[in-house]
C-alpha positions in Angstrom: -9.6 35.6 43.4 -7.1 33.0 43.2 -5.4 34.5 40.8 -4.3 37.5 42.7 -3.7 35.1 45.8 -0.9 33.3 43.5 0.7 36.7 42.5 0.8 37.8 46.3 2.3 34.5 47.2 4.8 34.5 44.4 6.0 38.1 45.2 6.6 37.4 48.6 8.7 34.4 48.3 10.7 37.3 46.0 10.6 40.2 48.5 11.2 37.4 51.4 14.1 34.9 51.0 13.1 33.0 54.0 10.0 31.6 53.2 11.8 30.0 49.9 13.8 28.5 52.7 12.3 27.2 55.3 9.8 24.0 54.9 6.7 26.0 54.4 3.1 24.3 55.2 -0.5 25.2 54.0 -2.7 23.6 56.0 -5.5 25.5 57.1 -5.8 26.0 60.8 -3.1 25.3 63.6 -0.7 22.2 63.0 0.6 19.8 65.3 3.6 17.4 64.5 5.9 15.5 65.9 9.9 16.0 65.7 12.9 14.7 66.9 14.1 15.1 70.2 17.6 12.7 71.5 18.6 10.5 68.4 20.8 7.6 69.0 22.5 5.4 66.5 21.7 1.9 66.1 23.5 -0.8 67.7 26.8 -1.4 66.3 26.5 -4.8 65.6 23.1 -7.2 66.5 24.0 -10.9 67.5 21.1 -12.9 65.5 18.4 -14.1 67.7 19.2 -12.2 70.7 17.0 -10.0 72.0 16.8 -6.5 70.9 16.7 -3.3 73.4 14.5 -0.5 72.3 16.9 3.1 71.5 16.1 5.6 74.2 15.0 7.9 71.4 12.8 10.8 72.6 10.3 12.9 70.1 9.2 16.5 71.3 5.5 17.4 70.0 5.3 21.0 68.1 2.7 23.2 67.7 2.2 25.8 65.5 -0.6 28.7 66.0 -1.8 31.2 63.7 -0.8 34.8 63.8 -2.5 38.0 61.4 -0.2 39.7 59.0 -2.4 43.2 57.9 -2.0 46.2 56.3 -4.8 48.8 54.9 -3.6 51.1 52.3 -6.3 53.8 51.1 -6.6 53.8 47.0 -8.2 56.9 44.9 -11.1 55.9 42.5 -8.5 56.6 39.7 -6.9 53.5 40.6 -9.5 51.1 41.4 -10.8 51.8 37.5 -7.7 51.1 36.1 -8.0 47.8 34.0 -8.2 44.9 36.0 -4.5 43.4 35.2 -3.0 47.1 35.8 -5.0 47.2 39.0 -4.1 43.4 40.7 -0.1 44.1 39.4 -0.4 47.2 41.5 -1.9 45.9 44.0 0.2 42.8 44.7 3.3 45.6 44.3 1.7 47.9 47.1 0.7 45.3 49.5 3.0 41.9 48.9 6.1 43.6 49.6 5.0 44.8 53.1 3.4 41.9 54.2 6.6 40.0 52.9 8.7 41.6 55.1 6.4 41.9 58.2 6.8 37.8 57.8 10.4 37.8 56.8 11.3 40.1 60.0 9.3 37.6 62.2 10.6 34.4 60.8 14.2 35.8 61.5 14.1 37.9 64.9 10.7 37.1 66.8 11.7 37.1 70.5 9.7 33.7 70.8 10.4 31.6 67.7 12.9 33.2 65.3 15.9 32.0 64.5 17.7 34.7 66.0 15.8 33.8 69.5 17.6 30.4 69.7 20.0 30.1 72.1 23.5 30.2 71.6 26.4 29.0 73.1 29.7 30.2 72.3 32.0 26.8 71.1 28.8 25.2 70.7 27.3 26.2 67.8 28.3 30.0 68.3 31.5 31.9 67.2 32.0 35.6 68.3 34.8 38.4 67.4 35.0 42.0 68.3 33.4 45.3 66.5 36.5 46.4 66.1 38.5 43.4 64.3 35.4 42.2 62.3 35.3 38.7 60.6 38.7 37.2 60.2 39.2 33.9 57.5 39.6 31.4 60.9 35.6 33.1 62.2 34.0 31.4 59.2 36.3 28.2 59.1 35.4 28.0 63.2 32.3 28.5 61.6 31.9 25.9 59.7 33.7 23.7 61.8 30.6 23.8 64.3 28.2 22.3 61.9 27.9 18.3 61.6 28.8 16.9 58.7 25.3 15.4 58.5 23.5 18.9 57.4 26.3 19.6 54.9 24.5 18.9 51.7 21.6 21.2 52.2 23.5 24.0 54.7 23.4 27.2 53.6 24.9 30.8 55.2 22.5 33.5 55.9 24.0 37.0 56.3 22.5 40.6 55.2 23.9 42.4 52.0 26.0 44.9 54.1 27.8 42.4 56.3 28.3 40.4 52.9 30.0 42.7 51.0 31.0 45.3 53.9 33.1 42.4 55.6 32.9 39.0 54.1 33.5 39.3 50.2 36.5 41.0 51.7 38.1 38.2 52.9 40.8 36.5 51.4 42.0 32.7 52.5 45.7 32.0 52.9 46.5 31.9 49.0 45.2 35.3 48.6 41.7 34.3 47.4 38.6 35.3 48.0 36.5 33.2 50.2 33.0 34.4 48.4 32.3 34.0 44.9 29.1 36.0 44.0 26.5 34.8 41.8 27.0 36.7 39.0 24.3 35.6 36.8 21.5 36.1 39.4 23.3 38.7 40.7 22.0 38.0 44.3 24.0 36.1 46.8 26.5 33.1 45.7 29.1 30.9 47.7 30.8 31.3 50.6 33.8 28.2 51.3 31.6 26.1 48.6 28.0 26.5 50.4 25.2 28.5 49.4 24.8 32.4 51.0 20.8 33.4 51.5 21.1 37.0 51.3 18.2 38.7 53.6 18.2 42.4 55.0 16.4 41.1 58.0 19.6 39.7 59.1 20.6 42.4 62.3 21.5 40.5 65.5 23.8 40.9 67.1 26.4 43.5 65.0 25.9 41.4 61.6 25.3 37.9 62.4 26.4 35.0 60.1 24.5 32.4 60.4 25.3 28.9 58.7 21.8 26.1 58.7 19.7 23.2 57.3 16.7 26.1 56.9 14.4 23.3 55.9 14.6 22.2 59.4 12.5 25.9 60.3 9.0 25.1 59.8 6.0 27.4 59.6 2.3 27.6 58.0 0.2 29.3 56.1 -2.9 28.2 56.7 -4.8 30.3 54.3 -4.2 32.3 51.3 -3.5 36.2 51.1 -7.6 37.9 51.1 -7.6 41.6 50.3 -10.9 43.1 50.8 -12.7 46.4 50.5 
């Protein structure tokens, strides 16, 4: 029913913090867009009249397939008479949160097309210190430093819960203050140097990557509802 297609969907954007963060589609079958490839800015300043030379702006086509996301789980007839509320609640508990992180794990470290698969280049858009030292307050403002200013308003940090508050919340800037402030009415995640931190479990590249993004900019579909059959 639709019904218990909502509740899957709203559990796993619960269970799954990525797919609250990256620009989610639902349109059924495969999707095929067009992005951005080399960007230049305009001309600084157009004489009237003159002619006008066309921006040697390139756009890279994107495709995206469809993959299966399944698990089977074997219920007792006690269950399945239980009333129907009890029964889709435990349902969408038993199957949501696996399928939610089956996702979540592929969205973040597939081999192909995670965001953990990109490639990175260290002074480009890539900052690395040792096992042994951990992060240091200059990491994160190198960090941040690598970003443009243009993705500033909607860049958020992505880190797991154990390199959050194993290494980062234990940071301190140069007045003695902490450099995370947790969210302490959600309780989850919070800021880190004024932006946004995504807290995800899923996070395990590399010896506890920090990542710092425009998310929206990760696109994916899902180009048909959750079906649970018998």
């Amino acid at each position: 029913r639709d019904l218990v297609s909502d509740k899957f969907f709203e559990k796993m954007k619960r269970l799954a913090p990525m797919l609250s963060e990256i620009t989610l589609l639902r349109v059924a079958g495969n999707v095929k867009f067009v992005a951005e490839g080399t960007r230049n800015t305009a001309d600084s300043k157009h004489t009237e009249n003159s002619a006008i030379a066309a921006a040697e702006d390139t756009t890279v086509s994107v495709s995206l397939g469809g993959f299966e996301f399944m698990k089977i789980v074997q219920i007792s007839r006690t269950a399945k008479l239980m009333a129907v509320d009890a029964f889709e609640g435990w349902l969408v508990d038993m199957l949501a949160g696996d399928i939610a992180r089956a996702i979540d794990n592929y969205i973040l470290n597939d081999a192909s097309n995670g965001i953990a698969a990109l490639t990175y280049t260290t002074g480009t858009n890539q900052i690395l210190n040792t096992a042994t030292t951990g992060y240091t307050y200059k990491n994160v403002c190198d960090l941040i430093a690598l970003l443009p200013a243009a993705y500033d308003a909607e860049a958020k940090f992505l880190v797991n819960k154990k390199t959050l508050y194993g290494q980062i919340a234990q940071i301190t800037d140069t007045n003695e203050r902490p450099i995370f402030v947790p969210d302490t009415i959600s309780g989850v995640g919070g800021r880190l140097m004024g932006y946004p931190v995504v807290v995800d479990d899923y996070v395990t590249k590399d010896n506890d990557a920090l990542y710092l993004g425009k998310w929206t900019d990760v696109v994916g579909n899902l180009p048909e509802d959750i079906h649970v059959d018998t």
